[in-house]
C-alpha positions as semicolon CSV with decimal commas, in nm:
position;residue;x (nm);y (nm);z (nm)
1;X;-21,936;4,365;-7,554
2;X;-21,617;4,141;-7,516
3;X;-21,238;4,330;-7,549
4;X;-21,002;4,325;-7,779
5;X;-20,786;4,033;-7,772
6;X;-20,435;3,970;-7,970
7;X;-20,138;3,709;-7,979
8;X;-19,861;3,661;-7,729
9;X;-19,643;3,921;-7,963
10;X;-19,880;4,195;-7,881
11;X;-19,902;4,073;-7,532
12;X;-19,553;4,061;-7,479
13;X;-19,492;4,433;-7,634
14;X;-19,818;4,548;-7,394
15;X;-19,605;4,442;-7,107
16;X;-19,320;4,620;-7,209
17;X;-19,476;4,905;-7,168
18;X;-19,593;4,843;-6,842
19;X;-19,985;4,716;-6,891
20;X;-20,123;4,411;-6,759
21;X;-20,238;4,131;-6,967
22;X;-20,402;3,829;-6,911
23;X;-20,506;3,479;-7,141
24;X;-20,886;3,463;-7,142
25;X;-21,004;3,168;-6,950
26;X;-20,662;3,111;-6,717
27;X;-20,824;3,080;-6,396
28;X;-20,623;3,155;-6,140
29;X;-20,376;3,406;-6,295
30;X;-20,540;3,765;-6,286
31;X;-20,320;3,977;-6,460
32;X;-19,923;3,983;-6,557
33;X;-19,682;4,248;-6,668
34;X;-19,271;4,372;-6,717
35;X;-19,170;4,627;-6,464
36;X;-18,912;4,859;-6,522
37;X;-18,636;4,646;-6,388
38;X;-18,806;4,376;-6,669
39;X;-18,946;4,130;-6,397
40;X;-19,202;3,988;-6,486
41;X;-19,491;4,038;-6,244
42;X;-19,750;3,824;-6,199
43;X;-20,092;3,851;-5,952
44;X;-20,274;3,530;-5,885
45;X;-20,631;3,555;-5,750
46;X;-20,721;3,543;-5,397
47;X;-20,634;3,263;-5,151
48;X;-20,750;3,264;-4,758
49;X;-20,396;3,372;-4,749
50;X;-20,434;3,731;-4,869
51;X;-20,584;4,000;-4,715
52;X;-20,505;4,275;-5,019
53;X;-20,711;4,008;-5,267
54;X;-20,409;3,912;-5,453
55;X;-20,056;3,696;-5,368
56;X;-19,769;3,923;-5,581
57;X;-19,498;3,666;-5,669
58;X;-19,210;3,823;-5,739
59;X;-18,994;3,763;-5,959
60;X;-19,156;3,506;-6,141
61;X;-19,004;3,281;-6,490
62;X;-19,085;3,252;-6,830
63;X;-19,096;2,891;-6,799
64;X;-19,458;2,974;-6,655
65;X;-19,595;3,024;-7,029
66;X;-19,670;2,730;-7,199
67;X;-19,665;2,671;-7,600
68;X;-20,006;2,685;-7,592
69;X;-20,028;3,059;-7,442
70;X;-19,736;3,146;-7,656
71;X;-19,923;3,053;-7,984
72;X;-20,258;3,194;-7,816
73;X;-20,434;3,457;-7,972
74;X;-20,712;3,551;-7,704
75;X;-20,471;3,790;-7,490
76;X;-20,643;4,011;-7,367
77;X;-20,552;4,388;-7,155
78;X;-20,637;4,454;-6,782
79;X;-20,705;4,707;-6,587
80;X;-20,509;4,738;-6,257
């Protein structure tokens, strides 16, 4: 069964709140989300470099979305 997905709008207000979200298909970006000092956090997938399974870079940009994620409607939650 595949999850619910939705549009960067519901995304965005997911975040807000502190959940992790994620574009289906991205890759290399696990899972991103607004803290409570609104950073936003994302978690790449493992490198050789990581011993916890995840590089945390912190604080990232918006310029990291592109107009295609931004008009993207298969958003998706995480777990995490």
């Amino acid at each position: 069964m595949s999850k619910e997905t939705f549009d960067f709008s519901e995304a965005l207000r997911r975040m807000k709140e502190g959940k992790k979200v994620r574009r289906i298909g991205w890759g290399i970006v696990d899972k991103l989300w607004i803290d409570k000092n609104k950073n936003i956090n994302i978690f790449y997938k493992a490198t050789t470099h990581s011993s916890e399974g995840f590089i945390h870079i912190f604080p990232s940009c918006w310029s990291y979305f592109t107009c295609e994620d931004i008009l993207a409607t298969d958003w998706e939650e995480v777990e995490g």
